[in-house]
C-alpha positions as CSV (number, residue, x, y, z in Angstrom):
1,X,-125.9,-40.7,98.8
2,X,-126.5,-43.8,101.1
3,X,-127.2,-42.3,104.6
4,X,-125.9,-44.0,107.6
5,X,-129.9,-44.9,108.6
6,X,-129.4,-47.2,105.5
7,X,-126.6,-48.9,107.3
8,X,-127.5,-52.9,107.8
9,X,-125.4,-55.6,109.4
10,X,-126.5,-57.8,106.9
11,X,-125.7,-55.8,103.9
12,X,-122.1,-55.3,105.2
13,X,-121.4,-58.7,105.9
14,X,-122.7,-59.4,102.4
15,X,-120.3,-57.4,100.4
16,X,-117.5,-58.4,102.6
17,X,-114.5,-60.5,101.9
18,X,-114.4,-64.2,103.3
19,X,-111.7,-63.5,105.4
20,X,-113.9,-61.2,107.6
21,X,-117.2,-63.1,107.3
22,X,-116.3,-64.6,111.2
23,X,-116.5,-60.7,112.2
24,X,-119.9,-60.5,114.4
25,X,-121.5,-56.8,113.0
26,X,-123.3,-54.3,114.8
27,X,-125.1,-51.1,113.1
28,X,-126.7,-48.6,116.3
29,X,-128.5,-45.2,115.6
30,X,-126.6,-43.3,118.5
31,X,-124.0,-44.3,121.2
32,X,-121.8,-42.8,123.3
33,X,-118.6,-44.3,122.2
34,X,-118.3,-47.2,119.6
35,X,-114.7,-48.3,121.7
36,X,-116.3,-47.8,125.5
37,X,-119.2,-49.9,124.1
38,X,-116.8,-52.9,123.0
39,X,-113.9,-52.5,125.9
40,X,-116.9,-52.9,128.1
41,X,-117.9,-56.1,126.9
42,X,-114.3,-57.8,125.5
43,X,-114.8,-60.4,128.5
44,X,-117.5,-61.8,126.9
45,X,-117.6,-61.5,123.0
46,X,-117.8,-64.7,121.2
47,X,-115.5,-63.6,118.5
48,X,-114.2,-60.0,116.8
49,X,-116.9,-57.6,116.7
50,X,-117.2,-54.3,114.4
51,X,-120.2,-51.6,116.1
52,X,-120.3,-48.8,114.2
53,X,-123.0,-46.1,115.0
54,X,-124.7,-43.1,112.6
55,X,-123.3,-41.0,115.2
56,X,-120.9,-41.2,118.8
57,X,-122.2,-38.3,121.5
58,X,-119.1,-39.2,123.1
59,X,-116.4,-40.2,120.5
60,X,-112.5,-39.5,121.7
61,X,-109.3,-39.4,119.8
62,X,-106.0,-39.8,121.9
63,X,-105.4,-38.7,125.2
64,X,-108.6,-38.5,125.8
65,X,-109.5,-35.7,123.3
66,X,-113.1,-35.0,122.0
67,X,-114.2,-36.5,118.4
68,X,-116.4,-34.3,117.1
69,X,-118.6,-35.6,114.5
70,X,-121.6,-35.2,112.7
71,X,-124.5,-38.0,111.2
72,X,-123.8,-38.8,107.5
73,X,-120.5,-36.4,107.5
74,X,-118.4,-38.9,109.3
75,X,-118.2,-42.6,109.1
76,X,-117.3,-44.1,112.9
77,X,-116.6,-47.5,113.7
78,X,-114.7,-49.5,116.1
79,X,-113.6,-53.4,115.9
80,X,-112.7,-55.8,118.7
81,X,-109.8,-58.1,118.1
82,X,-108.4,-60.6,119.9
83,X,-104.8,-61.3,119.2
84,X,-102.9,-64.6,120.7
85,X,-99.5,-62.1,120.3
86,X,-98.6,-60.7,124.2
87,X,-99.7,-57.0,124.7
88,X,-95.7,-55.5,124.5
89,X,-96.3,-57.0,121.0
90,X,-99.1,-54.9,119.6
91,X,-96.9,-51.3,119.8
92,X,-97.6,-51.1,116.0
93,X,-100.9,-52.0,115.8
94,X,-101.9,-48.4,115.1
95,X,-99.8,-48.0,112.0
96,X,-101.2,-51.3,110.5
97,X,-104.4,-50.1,110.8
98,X,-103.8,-47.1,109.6
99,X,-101.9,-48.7,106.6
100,X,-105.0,-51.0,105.8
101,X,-107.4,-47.9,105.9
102,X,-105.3,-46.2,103.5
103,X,-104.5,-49.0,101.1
104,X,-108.7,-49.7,101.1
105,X,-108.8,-45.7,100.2
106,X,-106.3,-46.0,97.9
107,X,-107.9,-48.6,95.6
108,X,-111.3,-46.8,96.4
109,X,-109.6,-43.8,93.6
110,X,-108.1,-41.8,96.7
111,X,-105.1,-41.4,97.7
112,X,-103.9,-40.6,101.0
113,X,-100.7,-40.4,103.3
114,X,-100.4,-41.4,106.8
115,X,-99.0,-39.2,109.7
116,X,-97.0,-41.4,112.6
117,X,-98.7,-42.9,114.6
118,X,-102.0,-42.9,113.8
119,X,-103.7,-40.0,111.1
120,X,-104.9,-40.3,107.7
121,X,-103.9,-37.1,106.1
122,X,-105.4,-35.8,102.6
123,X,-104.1,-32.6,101.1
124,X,-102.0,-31.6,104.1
125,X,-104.7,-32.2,106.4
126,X,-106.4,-34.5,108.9
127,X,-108.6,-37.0,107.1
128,X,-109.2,-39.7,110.0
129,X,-108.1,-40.8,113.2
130,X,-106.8,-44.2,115.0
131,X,-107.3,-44.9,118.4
132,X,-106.7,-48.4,119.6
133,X,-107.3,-49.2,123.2
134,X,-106.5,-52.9,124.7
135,X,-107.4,-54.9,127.7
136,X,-106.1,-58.2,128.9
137,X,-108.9,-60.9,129.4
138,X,-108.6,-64.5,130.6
139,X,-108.8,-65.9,127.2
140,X,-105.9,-63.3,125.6
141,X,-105.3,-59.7,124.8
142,X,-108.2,-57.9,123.5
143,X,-107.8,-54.3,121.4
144,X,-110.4,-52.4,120.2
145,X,-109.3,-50.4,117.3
146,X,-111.4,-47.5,116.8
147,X,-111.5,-45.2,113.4
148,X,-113.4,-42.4,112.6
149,X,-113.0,-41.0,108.8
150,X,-114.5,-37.5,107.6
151,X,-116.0,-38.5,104.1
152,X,-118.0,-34.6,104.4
153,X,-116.7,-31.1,106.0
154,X,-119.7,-29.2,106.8
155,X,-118.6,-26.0,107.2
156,X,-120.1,-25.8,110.3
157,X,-118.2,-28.7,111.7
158,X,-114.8,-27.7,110.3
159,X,-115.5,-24.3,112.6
160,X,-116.4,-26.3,115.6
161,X,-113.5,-28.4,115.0
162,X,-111.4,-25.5,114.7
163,X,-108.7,-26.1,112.3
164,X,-108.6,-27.6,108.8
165,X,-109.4,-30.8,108.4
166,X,-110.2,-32.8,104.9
167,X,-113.0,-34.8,103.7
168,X,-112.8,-37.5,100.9
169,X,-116.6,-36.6,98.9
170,X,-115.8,-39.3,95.9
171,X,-116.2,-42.1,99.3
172,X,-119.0,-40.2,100.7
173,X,-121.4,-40.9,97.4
174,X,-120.0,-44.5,97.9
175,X,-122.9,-47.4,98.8
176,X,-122.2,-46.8,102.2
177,X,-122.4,-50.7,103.4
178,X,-120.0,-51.2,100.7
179,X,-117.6,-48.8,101.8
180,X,-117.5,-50.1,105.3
181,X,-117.2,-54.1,104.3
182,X,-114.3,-52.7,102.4
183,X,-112.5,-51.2,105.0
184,X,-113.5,-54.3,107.2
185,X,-112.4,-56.5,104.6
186,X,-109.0,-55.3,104.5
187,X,-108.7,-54.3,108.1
188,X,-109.5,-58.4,109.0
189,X,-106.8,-59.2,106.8
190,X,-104.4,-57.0,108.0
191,X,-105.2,-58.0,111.8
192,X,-105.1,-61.6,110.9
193,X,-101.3,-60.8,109.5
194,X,-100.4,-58.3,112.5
195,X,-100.9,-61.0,114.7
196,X,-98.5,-64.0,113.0
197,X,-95.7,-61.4,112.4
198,X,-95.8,-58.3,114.3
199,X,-95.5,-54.9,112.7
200,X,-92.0,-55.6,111.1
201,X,-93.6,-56.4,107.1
202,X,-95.6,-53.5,107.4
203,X,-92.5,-51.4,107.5
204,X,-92.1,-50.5,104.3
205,X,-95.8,-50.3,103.1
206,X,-96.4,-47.2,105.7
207,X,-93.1,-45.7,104.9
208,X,-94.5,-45.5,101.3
209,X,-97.7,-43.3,102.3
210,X,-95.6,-41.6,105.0
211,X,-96.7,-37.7,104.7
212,X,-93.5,-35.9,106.3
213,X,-90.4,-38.0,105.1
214,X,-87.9,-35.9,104.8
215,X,-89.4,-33.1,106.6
216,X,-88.6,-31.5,109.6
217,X,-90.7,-32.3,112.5
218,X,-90.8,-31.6,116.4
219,X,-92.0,-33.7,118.9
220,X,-94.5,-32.2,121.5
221,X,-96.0,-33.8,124.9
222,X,-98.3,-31.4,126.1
223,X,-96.1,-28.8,124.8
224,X,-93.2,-29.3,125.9
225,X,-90.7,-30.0,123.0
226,X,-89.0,-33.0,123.7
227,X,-86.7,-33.9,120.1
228,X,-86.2,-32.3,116.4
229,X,-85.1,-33.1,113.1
230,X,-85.7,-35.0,109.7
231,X,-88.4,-37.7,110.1
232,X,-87.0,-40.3,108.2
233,X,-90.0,-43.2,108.4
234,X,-90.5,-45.9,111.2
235,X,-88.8,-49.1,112.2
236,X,-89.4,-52.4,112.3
237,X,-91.4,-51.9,115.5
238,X,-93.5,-48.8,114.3
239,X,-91.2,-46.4,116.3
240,X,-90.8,-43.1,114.2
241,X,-87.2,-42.4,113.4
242,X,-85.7,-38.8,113.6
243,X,-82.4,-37.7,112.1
244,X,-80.9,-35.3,114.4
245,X,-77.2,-33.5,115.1
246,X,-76.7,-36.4,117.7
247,X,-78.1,-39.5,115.1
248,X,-80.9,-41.9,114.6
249,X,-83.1,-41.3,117.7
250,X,-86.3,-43.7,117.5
251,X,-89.5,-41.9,119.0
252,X,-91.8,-44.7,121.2
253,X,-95.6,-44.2,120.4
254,X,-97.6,-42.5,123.2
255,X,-99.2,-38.6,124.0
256,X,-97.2,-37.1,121.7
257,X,-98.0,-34.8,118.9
258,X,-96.3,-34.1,115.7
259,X,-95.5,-30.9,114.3
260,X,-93.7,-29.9,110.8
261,X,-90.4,-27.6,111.9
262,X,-91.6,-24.5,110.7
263,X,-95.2,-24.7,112.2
């Protein structure tokens, strides 16, 4: 199994796809946070950037939550994009990205869903996590689209994580510079489209991998329930649509966390 000390900027730029050989690659041993490192810097990058590190001593998901991770276990990267689109305009960006990680997956022999807005799910669990931060520069809106994937489960990790969570083992024996000028590959493709036309022709391709369609969900912020009913897929502008007594109600993005009724 390639390690992540076998990880080389030049290897993944060679196995990548044209459309992502302008992406400048970094490999590091050990950072805090792949996405602090590039929102630090968006100001002053030539061009997009992908960092990915062996391991993050300070990784977060949403809201601010802790990533926990582990070298070789997780695979933890983070690409900086700028788009010419207006910031209001990038409200789906999280469910394209998550569409293009689980398309890659998909032709990599493993099939997975996607949770709104922005999980990877495998077998009823959590296989990875979106988190896409932006910040307006003089020269346009940058975001910085971090993923981290769990390719192993250490059992030790799934207890310090505290709840189940799956692992995809066929990527894991992958040629890991392959694997991640895949997901690059795809992920600069997707971008590139995201940013001509908006979230709306993604529509249907993450309503085809949605996990819980059908299903009845709640809607938590920090808690507090805040709507019920059938999840019934997204719109045209990534919002999740819920089919309640009252209607259609369309759920914006943002600290919210989703829950299957009966949970």
């Amino acid at each position: 199994m390639t390690k992540h000390t076998d990880l080389t900027s030049a290897a993944i730029s060679a196995h990548c796809a044209t459309g992502a050989a302008h992406v400048a690659i970094e490999v590091v041993d050990e950072t805090g946070s792949t996405n602090a490192d590039l929102l630090a810097r968006c100001a002053t990058l030539p061009g997009p950037t992908l960092r990915i590190a062996g391991q993050q001593t300070a990784g977060r998901g949403r809201a601010g939550r802790p990533w926990l991770s582990q070298p070789d276990a997780t695979l933890m990267f983070s690409l900086a994009w700028r788009f010419k689109a207006p910031l209001h305009q990038l409200v789906g960006l999280p469910l394209a990205v998550g569409v293009a990680l689980a398309e890659t997956m998909s032709g990599l022999g493993v099939p997975v869903q996607l949770k709104w807005p922005n999980d990877l799910m495998k077998d009823g669990s959590k296989l990875a996590g979106i988190l896409v931060e932006s910040q307006q520069t003089p020269d346009g809106v940058w975001a910085v689209i971090g993923c981290g994937i769990n390719l192993l489960m250490p059992d030790a990790l799934e207890q310090q994580i505290g709840r189940s969570v799956s692992a995809v083992p066929w990527l894991a024996q992958m040629e890991r510079n392959t694997l991640v000028a895949a997901l690059l590959s795809r992920l600069a493709g997707v971008l590139a489209e995201f940013d001509d036309t908006g979230f709306a022709p993604f529509t249907e391709r993450w309503n085809a991998l949605h996990a819980w369609q059908g299903q009845h969900v709640k809607i938590l912020d920090n808690g507090q329930l805040l709507q019920q009913g059938l999840a019934s897929g997204v719109d045209h502008l990534g919002r999740l649509l819920l089919r309640t007594d009252a209607g259609l109600v369309e759920i914006m993005s943002g600290d919210i966390s989703l829950r299957l009724g009966q949970e």
